[in-house]
C-alpha positions in Angstrom: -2.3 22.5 -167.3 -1.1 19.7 -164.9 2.1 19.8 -163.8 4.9 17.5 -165.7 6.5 16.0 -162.7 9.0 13.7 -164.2 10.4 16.3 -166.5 10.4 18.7 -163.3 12.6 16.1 -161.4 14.3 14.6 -164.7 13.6 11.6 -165.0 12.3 8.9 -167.3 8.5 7.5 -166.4 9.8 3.8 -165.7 12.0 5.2 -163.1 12.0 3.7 -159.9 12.0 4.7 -156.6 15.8 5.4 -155.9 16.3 6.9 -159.1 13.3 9.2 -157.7 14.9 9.6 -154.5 18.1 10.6 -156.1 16.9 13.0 -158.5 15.3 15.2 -155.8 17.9 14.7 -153.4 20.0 16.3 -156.4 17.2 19.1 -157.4 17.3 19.7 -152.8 20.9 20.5 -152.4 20.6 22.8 -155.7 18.0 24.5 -155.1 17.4 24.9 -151.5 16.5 28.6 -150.8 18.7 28.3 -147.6 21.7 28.0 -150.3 23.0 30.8 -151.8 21.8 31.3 -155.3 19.0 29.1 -154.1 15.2 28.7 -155.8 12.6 28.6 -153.0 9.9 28.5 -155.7 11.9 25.5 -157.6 12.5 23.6 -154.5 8.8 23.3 -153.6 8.2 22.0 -157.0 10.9 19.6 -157.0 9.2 18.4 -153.2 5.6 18.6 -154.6 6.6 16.5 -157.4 8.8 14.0 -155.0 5.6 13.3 -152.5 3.8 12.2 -155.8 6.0 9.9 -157.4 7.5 8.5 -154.3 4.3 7.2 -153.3 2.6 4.1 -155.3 -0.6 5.1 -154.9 -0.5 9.0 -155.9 2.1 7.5 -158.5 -0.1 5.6 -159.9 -3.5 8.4 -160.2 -1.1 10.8 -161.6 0.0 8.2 -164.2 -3.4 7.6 -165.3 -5.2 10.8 -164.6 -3.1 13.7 -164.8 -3.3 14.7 -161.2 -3.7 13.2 -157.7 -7.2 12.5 -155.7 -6.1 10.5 -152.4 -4.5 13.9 -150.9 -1.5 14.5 -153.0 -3.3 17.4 -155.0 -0.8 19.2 -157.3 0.2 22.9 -156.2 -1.9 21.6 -152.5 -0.6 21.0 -149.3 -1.5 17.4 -149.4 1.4 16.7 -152.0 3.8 16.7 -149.4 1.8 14.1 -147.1 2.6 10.3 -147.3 6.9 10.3 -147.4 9.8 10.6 -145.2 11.4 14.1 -145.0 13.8 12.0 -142.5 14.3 9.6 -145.0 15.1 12.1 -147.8 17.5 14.0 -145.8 19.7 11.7 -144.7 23.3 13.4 -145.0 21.6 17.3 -145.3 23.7 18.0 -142.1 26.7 20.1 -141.7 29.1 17.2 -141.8 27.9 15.7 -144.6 26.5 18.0 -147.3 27.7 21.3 -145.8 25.0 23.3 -147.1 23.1 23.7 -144.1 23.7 24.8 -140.6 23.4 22.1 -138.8 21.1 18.5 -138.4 17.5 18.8 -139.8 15.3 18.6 -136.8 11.8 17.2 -138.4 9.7 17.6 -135.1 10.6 21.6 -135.4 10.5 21.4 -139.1 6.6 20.2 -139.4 5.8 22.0 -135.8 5.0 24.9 -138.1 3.8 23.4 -141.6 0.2 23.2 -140.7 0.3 26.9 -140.5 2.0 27.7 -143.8 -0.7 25.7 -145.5 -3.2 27.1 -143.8 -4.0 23.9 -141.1 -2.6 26.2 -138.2 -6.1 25.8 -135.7 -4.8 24.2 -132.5 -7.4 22.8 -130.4 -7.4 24.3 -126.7 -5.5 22.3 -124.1 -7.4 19.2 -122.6 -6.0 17.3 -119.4 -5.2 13.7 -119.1 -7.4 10.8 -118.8 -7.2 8.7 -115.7 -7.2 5.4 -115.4 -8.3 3.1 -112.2 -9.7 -0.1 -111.2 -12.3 -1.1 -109.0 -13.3 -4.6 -107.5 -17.1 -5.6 -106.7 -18.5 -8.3 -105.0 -20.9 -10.4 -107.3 -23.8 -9.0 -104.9 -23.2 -5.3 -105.5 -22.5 -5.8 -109.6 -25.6 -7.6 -109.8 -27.8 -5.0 -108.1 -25.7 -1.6 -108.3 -23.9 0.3 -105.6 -22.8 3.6 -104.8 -19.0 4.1 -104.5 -16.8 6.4 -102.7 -13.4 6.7 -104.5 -10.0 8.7 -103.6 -8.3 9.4 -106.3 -5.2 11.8 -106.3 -5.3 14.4 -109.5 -4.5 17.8 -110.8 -7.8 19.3 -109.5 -9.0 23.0 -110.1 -7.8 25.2 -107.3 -11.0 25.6 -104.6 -9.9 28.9 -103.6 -9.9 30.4 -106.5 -12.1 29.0 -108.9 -9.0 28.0 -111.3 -8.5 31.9 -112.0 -5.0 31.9 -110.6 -5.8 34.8 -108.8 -6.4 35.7 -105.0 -9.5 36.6 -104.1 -10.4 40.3 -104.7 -7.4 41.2 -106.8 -7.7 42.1 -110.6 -5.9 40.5 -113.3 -3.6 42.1 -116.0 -2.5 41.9 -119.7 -0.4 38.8 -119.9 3.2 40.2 -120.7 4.4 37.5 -122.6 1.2 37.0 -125.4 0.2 40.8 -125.3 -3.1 39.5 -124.5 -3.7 37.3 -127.3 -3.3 34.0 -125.8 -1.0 32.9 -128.6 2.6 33.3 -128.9 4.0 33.3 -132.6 7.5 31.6 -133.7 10.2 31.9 -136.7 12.2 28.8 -137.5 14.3 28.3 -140.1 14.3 24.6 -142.0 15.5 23.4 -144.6 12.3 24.6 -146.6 12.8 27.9 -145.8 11.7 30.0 -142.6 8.4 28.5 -141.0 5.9 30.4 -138.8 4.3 28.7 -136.1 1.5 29.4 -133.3 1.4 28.2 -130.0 -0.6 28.7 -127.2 1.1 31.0 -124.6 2.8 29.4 -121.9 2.3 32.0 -119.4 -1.4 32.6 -119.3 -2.5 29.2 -121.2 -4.4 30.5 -123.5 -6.2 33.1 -121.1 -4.8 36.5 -122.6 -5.0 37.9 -118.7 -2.6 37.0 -115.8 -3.0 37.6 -112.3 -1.7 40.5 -110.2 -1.2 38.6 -107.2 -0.7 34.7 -108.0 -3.5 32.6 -106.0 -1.4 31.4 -102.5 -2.7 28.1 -103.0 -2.1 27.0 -106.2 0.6 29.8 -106.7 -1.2 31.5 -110.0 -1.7 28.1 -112.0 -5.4 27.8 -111.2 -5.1 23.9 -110.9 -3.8 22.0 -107.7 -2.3 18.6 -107.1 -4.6 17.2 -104.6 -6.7 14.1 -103.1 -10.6 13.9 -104.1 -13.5 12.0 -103.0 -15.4 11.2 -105.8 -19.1 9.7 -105.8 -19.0 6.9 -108.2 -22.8 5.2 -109.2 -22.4 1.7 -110.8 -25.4 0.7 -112.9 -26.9 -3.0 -111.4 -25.9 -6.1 -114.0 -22.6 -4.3 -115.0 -20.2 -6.8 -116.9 -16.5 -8.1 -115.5 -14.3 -6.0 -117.1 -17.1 -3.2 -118.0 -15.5 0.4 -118.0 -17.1 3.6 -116.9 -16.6 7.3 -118.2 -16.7 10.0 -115.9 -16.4 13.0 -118.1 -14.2 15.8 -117.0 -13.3 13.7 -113.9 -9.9 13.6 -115.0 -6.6 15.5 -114.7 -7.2 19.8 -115.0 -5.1 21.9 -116.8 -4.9 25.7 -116.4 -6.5 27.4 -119.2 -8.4 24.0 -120.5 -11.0 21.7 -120.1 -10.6 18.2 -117.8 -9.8 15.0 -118.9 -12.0 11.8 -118.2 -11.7 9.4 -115.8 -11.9 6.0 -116.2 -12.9 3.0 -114.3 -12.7 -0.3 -115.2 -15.1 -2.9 -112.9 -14.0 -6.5 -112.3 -17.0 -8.4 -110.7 -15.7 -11.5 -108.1 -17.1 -14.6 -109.3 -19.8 -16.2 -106.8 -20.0 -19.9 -105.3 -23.3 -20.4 -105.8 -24.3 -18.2 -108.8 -23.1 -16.7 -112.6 -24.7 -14.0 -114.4 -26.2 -15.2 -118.3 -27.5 -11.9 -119.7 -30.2 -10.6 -116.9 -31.2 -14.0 -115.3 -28.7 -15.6 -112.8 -28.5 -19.4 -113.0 -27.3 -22.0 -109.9 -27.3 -25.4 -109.9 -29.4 -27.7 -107.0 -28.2 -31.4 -105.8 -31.2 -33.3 -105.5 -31.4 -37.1 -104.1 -32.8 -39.8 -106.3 -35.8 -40.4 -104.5 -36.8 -36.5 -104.4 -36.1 -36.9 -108.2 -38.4 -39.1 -108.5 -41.0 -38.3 -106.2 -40.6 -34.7 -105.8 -40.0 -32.4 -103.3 -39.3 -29.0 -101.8 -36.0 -27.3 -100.9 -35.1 -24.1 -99.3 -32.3 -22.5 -101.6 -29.7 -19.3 -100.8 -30.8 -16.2 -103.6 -29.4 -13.0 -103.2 -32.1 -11.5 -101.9 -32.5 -14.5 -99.3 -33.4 -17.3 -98.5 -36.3 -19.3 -101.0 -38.5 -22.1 -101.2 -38.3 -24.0 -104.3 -40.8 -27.0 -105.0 -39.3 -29.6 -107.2 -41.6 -31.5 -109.0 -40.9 -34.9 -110.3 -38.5 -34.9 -112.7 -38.9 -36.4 -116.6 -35.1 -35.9 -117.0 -31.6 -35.9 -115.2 -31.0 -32.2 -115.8 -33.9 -29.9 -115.6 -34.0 -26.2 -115.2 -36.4 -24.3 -112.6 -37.6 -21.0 -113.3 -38.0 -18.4 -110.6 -39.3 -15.2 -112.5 -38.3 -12.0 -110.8 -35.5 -13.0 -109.1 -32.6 -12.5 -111.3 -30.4 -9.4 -112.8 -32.7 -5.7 -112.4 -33.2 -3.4 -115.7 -34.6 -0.7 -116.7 -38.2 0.2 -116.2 -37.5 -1.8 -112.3 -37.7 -5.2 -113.9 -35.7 -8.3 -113.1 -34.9 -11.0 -115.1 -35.4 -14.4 -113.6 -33.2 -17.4 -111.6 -32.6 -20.2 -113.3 -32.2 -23.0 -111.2 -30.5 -26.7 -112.6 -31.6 -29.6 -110.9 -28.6 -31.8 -110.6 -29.5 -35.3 -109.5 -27.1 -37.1 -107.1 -26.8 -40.9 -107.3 -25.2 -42.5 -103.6 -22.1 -43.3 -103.4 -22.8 -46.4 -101.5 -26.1 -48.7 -100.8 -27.1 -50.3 -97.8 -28.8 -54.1 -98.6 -32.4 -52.4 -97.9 -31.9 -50.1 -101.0 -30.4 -52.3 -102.9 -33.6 -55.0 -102.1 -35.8 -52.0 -103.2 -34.1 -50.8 -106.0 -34.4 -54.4 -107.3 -38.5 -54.2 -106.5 -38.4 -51.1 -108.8 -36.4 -53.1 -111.9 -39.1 -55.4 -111.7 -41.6 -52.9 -111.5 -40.1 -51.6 -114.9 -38.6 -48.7 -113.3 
């Protein structure tokens, strides 16, 4: 049978929320198994019932249903997710209240409340991500390049293989975990007393320590030092294109590397601009070689190129050169567009102008 949570927090159905708020804040300082003559068992009721009808949205499937799908299960652990403890407990300090032994701390208070409802795994320790940037000329974006990058990081320790230990020298039960990698801890809250696991801070997880600490990286396993690392950037990568290197970050004894990331920005080009996998540049032609056609030796990346320009039918036409533009995969190219721009003369000499008049009356 579903559990009556406005009768357990005594209240009318139309309540609203500070009337809510009040009521448990009432049912807390009562009951409160930290109190003497406290009901631990009460107190989670009155809270179970608190996440529910302080939130609209469990509110309102309790209202209709009976109980609570989006997380806020009765008698579950997900009835206390969605509210403020903070909020709530406002004034449950020892100035204010005086029923507890001091302020609420919440970080220490829901360190442990994954493990009293049964969420306790802790993934293993991962380092941090790096972050760096890396210019390119348009050239080497275009066709790819090989990089060689220094980067300074929390490396694992060379001489020891990130055992912490010097070479040819066993290891021992760590003293601090018994060997169990974990360390267990008791705190009290105003919910009661809370068990929490952490990973052990001596041996990181590694149940062993060594008996003679590694000289170099003095028993950690990991060392701050300088690396030279091989970078490949793919040909036709984008301005502002990242790259993962995975595990090319930041170690961290007992745990698995970080990532390292590199973000590309590509210098723009005089002559040329990247559309997809062709290139495209633009070529000034004169009037008459509009006209009549002609051929022109143009800068490409890969050299120098003779382009014929045939006469043109409009002002702004566009030359294809196939295999000349941005490589992909398979060892294909995409191709270089080329717009013909024609330039009209700034100034005409009484010749030009006489045949430029010949041409009108030619109908051209």
């Amino acid at each position: 049978m579903a559990k009556d949570y406005y009768t357990i927090l005594g209240i009318d159905k139309k309540a609203g929320k500070d009337e809510i708020k009040k009521a448990f804040r009432k049912l807390a300082h009562r009951y409160h198994p930290d109190k003497k003559g406290g009901d631990e068992a009460k107190f989670k009721e009155a809270s179970e019932a608190y996440a529910v009808l302080s939130d609209d949205k469990k509110r309102a499937e309790y209202d209709a249903y009976g109980r609570v799908f989006s997380g806020g299960a009765p008698g579950g652990a997900g009835g206390f997710e969605g509210f403020d403890f903070n909020d709530i407990f406002k004034g449950f300090t020892a100035s204010g209240a005086g029923e507890f032994a001091g302020n609420v701390n919440m970080d220490d208070l829901f360190g442990g409340f994954a493990d009293m409802f049964g969420g306790g795994n802790r993934q293993s320790r991962r380092g941090r991500d790096i972050s760096i940037d890396v210019e390119l000329p348009f050239k080497e974006a275009i066709f790819g390049v090989t990089r060689k990058i220094l980067i300074t990081k929390d490396s694992i320790c060379e001489k020891c293989s990130g055992s912490g230990a010097e070479h040819g020298t066993s290891t021992k039960t760590c003293p601090t975990c018994s060997g169990k990698g974990q360390v267990v801890e008791q705190r009290r809250s105003p919910f009661g007393v809370f068990q929490s696991v952490s990973m052990c801070p001596t041996c990181h997880g590694r149940r062993v320590v060594p008996e003679t600490p590694c000289a170099e990286c003095k028993g950690r396993g990991v060392k701050n030092k300088q690396d030279e690392l091989t970078v490949n950037i793919p040909a036709g990568i984008e301005n502002g294109q990242m790259i993962r290197m995975t595990g090319m970050g930041e170690a961290v004894p007992g745990g698995s590397a970080g990532d390292l990331y590199i973000k590309v920005h590509v210098e723009p080009h005089r002559r040329f601009r990247k559309e997809g996998v062709n290139l495209v540049t633009e070529l000034p032609v004169k009037i008459t070689d509009a006209l009549l056609g002609a051929e022109y030796t143009i800068e490409t990346l890969d050299g120098n190129l003779s382009v014929k320009v045939p006469p043109l039918r409009l002002t702004d036409e566009i030359l294809r050169v196939k295999g000349k533009g941005v490589p992909t995969e398979g060892g294909r190219r995409g191709d270089l567009l080329i717009r013909v721009k024609v330039e009209f003369p700034q100034k005409l000499s009484k010749k030009a102008k006489g045949l430029l008049s010949d041409l009108r009356e030619e109908g051209i």
